[in-house]
N, C-alpha and C positions, 0 to 999 in steps of 0.2 A: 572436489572442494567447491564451495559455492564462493566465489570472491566477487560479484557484482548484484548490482541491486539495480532495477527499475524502478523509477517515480514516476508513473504515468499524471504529468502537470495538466493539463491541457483545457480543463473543464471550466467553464464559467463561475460556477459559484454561485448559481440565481438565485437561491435560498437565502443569502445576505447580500443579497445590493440591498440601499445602494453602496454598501461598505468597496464590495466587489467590483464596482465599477472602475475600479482605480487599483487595487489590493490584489491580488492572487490569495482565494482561499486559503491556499497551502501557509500563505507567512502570516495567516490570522494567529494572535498571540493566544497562548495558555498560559499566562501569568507572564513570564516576559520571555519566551520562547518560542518562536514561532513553531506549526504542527509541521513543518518541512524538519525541524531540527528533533523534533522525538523522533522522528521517523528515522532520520540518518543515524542517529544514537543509539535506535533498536538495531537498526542493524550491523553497527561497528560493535556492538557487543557478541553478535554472532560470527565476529570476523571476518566479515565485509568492511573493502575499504576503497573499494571502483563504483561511482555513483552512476545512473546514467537518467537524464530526465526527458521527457517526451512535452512540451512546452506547447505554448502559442502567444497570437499576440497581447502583449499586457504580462507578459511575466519575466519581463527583465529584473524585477527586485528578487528574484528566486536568485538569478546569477549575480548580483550585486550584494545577498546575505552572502552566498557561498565565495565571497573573496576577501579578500585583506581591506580594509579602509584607512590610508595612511593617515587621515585628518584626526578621525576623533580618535586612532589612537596614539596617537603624539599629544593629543589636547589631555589625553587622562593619564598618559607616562608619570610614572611615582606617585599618582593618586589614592585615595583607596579603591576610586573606581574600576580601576586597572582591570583587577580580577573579575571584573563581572564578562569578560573578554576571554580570560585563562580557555572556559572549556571551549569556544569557538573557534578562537585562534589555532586549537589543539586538533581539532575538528578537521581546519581547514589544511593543516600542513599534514597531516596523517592522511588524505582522502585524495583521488580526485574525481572532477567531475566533469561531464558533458552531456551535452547537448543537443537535439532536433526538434523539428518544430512538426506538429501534428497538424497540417492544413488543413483539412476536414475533420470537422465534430464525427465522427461512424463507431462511436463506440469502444469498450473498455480495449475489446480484442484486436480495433486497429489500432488503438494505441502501441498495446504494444508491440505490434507487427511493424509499426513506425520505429521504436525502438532496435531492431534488429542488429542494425549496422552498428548500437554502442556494445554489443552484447557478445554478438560473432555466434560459435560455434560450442557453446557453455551453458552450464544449468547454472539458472539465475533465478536471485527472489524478485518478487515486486510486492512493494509495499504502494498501498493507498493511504496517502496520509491524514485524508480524516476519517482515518478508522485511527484514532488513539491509541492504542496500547500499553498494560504496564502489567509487566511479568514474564520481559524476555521472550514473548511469542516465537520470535522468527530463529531464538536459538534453538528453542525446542524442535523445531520443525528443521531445521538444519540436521541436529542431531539425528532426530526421524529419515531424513535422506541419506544420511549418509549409511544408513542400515540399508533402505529400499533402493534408493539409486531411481527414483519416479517422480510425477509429478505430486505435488501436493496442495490440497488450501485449507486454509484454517477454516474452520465450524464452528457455529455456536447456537445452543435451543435456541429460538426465539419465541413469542407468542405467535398460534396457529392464524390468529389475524392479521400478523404481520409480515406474512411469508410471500406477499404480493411486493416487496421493497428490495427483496435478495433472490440471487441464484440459491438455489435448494437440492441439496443432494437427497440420495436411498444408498442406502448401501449394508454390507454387512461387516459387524462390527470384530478385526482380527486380533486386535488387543485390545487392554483398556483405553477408549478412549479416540484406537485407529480403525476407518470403517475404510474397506474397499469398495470402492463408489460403483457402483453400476445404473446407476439414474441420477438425472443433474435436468433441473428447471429453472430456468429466466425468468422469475420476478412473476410466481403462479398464484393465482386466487388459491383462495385459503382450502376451497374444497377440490380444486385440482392437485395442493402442493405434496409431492411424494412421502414430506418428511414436515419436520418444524427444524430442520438442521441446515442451518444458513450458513452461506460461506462470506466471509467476512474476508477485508481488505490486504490480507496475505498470502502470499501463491506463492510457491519453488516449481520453476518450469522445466522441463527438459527442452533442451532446444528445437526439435524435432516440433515443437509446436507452431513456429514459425511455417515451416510448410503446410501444415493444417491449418490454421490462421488463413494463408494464402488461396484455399480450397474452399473456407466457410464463406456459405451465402447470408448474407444480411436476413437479423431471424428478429426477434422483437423490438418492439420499435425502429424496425429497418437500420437497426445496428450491428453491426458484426459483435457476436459475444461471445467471448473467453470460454463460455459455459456449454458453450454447442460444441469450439474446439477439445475442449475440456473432456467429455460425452466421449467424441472420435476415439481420443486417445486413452480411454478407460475400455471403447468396446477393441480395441487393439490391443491392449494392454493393460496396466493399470495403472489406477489413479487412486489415490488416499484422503480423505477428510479426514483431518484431525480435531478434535475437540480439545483447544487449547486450554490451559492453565491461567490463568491472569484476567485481569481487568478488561474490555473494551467500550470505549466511549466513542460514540457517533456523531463526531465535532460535524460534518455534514449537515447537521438539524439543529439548529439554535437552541434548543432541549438540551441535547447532547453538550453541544458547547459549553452552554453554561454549567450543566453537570460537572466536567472534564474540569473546570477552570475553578471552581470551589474544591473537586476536590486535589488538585496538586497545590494550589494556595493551602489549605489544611494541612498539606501534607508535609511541605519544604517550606513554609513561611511562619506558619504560629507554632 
């Protein structure tokens, strides 16, 4: 059973300063929800309810959303405001969450290698929260583990010029939709990239990645990447890209953002 999730926090955000200067990416709003709360939401939907986040400094408003605030909600008690509280409050007393701090910027892969100690000995997802999603991703992919028992990341085509901005798999394809990855590239020029099939900000890891994490040498941009560990454990084993079902918005790229935030405004508001 997958019961924990990773939120690797820890990144700057230099794409929106100066907003960022002050803000954690992650609690940038999508109409009036911060992308830290889609992200917990996609995954309580998959039956996840152990949070664990990989932080640094300037992200103490991450841990002050995920708590009680006893001010404003005594100031909105028998309001009509009340309710706009309902699904957080709901959130917070269903979930728990912790914490470590990622001291060094080294990349997605030591993030998570930082996360270990909230994780333990357990196949875990990790969401990236500005990769948006809508359409249940991480249950599908739950689903999907719980047949294979491996690792997994979500895929999705992208255009072949843009295959220099993602990890990129090869692989061959064993159902619809599930490829058995046997090639995985770190953010390759368009005529190096194996595939146009981009892994996107959702993973189920088997724990054993943590040791591989621990044995990866710093590979592009002298960061340790998920994507080299990833490689290890497909040529050991296997590894799955899926090419998920649903929506993904690139809240990451002010493009994207703004995308995201017209369309759930369209969607739940007029």
């Amino acid at each position: 059973m997958i019961t924990k999730c990773l939120f690797p926090a820890a990144g700057y955000g230099t794409r929106f300063l100066p907003a960022t200067k002050s803000i954690p990416k992650e609690m940038l709003p999508i109409v009036n929800k911060p992308l830290i709360h889609y992200g917990i939401d996609e995954a309580r939907k998959a039956g996840i309810n152990e949070f664990g986040f990989v932080t640094g400094r300037s992200k103490r408003a991450i841990e002050d959303y995920l708590d009680y605030n006893p001010e404003i909600e005594s100031s909105i008690k028998g309001s009509s405001k009340e309710k706009l509280l309902e699904d957080t409050t709901k959130m917070i007393s269903e979930s728990t969450f912790t914490y470590v701090r990622q001291k060094q910027m080294k990349g997605l892969g030591h993030a998570i290698l930082t996360g270990e100690a909230l994780i333990g000995k357990n196949p875990f997802a990790v969401i990236l929260a500005d990769d948006l999603c809508e359409g249940d991703v991480l249950s599908q992919m739950v689903k999907l583990y719980n047949k294979f028992k491996c690792s997994i990341v979500a895929i999705e085509e992208v255009p072949k010029e843009d295959t220099s901005k993602y990890g990129v798999i090869a692989g061959k394809e064993i159902e619809n939709g599930v490829f058995m990855i046997h090639d995985m590239v770190e953010k390759p020029e368009p005529k190096n990239a194996p595939s146009n099939l981009a892994i996107i900000g959702r993973y189920i890891l088997t724990p054993d990645i943590f040791d591989i994490l621990r044995d990866t040498k710093p590979g592009k941009g002298g960061e340790i990447q998920i994507t080299d560990a990833l490689l290890h454990q497909a040529k050991k084993g296997m590894v799955l890209g899926y090419k998920f079902k649903g929506k993904r918005f690139d809240c990451g790229s002010v493009d994207g953002f703004v995308e995201a935030t017209n369309y759930f405004y369209k969607k739940f508001y007029l």
